[in-house]
N, C-alpha and C positions, 0 to 999 in steps of 0.2 A: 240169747245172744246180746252182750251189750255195744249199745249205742257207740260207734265209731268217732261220730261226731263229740263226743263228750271224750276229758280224759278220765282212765281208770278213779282216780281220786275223788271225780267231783261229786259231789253231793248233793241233792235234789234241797237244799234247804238254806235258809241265811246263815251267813259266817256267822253270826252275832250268837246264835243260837249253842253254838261250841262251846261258850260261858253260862250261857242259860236257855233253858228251852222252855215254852208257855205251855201249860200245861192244867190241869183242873183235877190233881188229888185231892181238893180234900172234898169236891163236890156237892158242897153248900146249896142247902135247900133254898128255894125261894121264901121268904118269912110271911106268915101270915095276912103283916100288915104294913108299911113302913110311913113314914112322914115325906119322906123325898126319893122318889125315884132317878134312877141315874142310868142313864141307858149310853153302855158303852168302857169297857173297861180298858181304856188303853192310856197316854199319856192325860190326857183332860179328865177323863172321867173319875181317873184313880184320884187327880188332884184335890178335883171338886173333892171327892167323897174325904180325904185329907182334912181339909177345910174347915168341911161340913162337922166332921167328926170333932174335932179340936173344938167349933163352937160349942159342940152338945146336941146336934141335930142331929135326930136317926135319920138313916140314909141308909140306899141298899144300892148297889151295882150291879147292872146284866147287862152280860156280856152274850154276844150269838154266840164266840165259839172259845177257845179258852181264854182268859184273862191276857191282855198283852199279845196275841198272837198277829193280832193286825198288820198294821202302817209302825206301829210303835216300835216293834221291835225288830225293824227290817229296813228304815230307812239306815240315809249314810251319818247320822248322829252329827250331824253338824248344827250347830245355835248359830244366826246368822245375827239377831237384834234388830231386824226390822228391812235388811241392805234388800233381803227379796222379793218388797212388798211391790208390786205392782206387775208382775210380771204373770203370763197366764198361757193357757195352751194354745191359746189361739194366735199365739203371735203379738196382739195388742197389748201397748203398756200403759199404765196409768198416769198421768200428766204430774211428775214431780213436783209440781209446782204449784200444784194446784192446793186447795185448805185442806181436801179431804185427805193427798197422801201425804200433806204434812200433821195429820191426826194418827193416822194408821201408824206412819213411822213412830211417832211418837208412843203409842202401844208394842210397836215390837220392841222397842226401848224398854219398856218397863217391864214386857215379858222375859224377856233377858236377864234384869236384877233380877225377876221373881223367880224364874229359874235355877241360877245361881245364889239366891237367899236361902231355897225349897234345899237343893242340894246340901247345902254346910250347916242348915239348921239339923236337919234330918239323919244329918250323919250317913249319905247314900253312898255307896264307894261305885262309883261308876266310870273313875279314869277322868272326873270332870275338870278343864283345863282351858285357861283364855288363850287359844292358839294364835288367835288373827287369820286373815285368810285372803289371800292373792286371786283377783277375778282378770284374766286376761283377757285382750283387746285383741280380736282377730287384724281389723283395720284400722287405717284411721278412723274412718267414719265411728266402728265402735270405740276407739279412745276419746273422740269429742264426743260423743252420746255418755259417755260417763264421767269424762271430766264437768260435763253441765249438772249433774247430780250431787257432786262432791258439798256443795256449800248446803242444799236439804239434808244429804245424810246427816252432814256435822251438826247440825243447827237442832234438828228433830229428832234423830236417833242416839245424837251423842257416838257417832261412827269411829271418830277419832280416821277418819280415810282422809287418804291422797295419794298422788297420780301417782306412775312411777314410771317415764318412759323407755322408750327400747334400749337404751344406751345403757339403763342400769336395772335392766333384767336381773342380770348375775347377783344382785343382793337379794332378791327372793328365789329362784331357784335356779337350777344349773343347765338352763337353754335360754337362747335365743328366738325360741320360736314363734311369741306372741309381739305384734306391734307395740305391748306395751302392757299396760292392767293399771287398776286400781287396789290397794294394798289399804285392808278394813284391819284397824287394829281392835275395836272391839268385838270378838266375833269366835266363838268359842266350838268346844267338841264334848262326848263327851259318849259314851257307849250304850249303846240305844239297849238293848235287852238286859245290862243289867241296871239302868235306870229304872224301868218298866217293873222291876224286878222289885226295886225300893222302894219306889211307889207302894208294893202292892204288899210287901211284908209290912210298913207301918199302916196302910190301913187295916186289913186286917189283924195287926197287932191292937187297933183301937177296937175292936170287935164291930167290923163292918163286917155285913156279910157281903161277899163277892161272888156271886151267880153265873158261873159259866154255864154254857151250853145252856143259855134261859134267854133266846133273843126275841125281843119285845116287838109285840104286834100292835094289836090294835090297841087306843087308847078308847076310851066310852065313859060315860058316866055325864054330870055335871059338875058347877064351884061346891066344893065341899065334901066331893063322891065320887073321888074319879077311881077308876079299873083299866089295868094293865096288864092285857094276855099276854103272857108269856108260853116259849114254848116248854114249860114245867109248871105249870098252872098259871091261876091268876092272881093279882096282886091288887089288894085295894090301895090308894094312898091320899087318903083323904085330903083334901084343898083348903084353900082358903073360903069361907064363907061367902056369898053374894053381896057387894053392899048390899 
């Protein structure tokens, strides 16, 4: 009997997946031996191995369950450039003002160009687009909590932000409902599963191996000997020597 609560159509699965789905045909062996291990196949780790590859580093990726099926290709595809740094689930934020979140910012800045550099070098077709993006202000209080941000965004993130109050909502979208927002013009989109996807065809295009279903347990060993249980055997990956 199906689920009432659900309508006929819905899908137990990410939208995003309807373009691409994660999955582990070609089921790559864990390799004998590698030089760098990379535990984790989703946006960072494919990068890394990217990177890695182009330098001439062997490199091997494992993944626990298929390549990309994670967080990667299931969040909402948004590139923020740094605007989200501080913010956590507990409620607490990070003091804008402070050196450290004007270093972080300054990181989400550069993750941003490297994102959009990784994209147009690579030739990834993933819908990638500097949208901007409108962050609405319930009340006053949140409109002055984010108009005192505006001068760290610009300065650290290169935000290109500013205010926008209730009067001129209607230039960014078609209600009145927020007290207001702040309007990030550097701040992009771009589509999470077939990003993941690009990622993973040019690394393996450079002959990484990508190890699904091989998620990494224990590490052991010492400098110059280390072992990496995987759950498809084990993996030596020799270290750097001891001074």
């Amino acid at each position: 009997m199906a689920n009432p609560v659900f309508h006929p159509d819905y899908k137990p699965a990410p939208y995003w997946w309807e373009a691409w789905k994660p999955a582990d045909e070609q089921r790559t062996e864990v390799p004998a031996e590698t030089r760098v291990a990379i535990i984790g196949g989703g946006y960072a780790g494919l990068a890394t191995a990217l990177e890695l590859a182009k330098l001439g580093v062997e490199c091997v990726v494992l993944e626990a369950t298929a390549p990309g099926e994670g967080a990667s290709s299931r969040n909402g595809g948004g590139v923020s450039g740094g605007v989200n740094i501080g913010k956590s689930i507990t409620g607490s934020t990070l003091d804008s003002n402070s050196p450290r979140a004007a270093a972080l910012l300054s990181d989400g800045s550069d993750a941003f160009g490297v994102i959009e550099a990784l994209i147009e070098s690579e030739g990834i077709e993933c819908h990638w687009r500097r949208s901007g993006r409108f962050v609405g202000a319930w009340t006053p209080k949140h409109y002055d909590s984010q108009a005192k941000k505006i001068d760290r965004l610009n300065e650290s993130a290169q935000s290109g932000a500013y205010m926008l109050p209730r009067e001129r909502l209607r230039e960014e979208m078609a209600s009145d409902f927020y007290y207001g927002g702040m309007v990030v013009e550097r701040s992009g989109q771009l589509h999470p599963a077939l990003y993941v996807k690009g990622l993973l065809d040019r690394v393996r295009a450079r002959g990484v191996p990508v190890c699904g279903y091989a998620p990494a347990g224990r590490i052991t060993g010492e400098p110059g000997a280390w072992r990496i249980e995987t759950g498809r055997g084990e993996l030596p990956a020799p270290g750097p020597a001891a001074p």
